[in-house]
C-alpha positions in Angstrom: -22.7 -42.9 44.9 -25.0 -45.6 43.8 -23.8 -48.4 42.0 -25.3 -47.5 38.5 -22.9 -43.9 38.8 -19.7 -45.7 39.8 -20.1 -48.1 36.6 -20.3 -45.1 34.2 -17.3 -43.9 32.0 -14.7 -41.6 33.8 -15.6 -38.5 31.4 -19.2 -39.3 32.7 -18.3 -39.2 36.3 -16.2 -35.8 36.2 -19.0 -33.6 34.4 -21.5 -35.3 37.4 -19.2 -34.3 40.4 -18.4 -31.1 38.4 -22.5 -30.8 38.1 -22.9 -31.9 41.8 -19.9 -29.6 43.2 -21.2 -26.7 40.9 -25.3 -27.2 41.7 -26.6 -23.8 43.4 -30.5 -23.5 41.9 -31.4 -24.1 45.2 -34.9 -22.0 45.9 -37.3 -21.8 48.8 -39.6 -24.4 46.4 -37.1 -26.8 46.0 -35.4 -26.5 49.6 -38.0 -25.1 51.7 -35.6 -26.1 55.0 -32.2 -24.9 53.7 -30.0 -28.2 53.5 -29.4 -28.0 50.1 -29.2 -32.1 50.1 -30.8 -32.7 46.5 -30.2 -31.3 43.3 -32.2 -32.8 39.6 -29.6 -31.9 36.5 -28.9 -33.6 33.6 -25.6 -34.6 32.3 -26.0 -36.0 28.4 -27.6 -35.6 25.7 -30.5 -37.3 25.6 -31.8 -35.2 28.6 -32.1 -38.6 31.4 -32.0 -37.1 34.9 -29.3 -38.7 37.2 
């Protein structure tokens, strides 16, 4: 977790492990090799990526 995460509020850091633990839009585009080690989703409202 990078540092910019771990300062975020605790309500923000539940619905991103929830995100992280819940993440399955893995496709043969986005993880051609099958290790399923990256993931793009946002978490607020005003639509930043983490």
């Amino acid at each position: 977790m990078t540092q910019g995460v771990a300062a975020l509020s605790a309500e923000a850091l539940v619905e991103i492990m929830t995100s992280v633990m819940l993440f399955s839009e893995f496709t043969e585009d986005n993880d051609p090799y099958g290790y399923h080690d990256f993931g793009v989703f946002s978490v607020n409202d005003d639509g930043d990526s983490v």
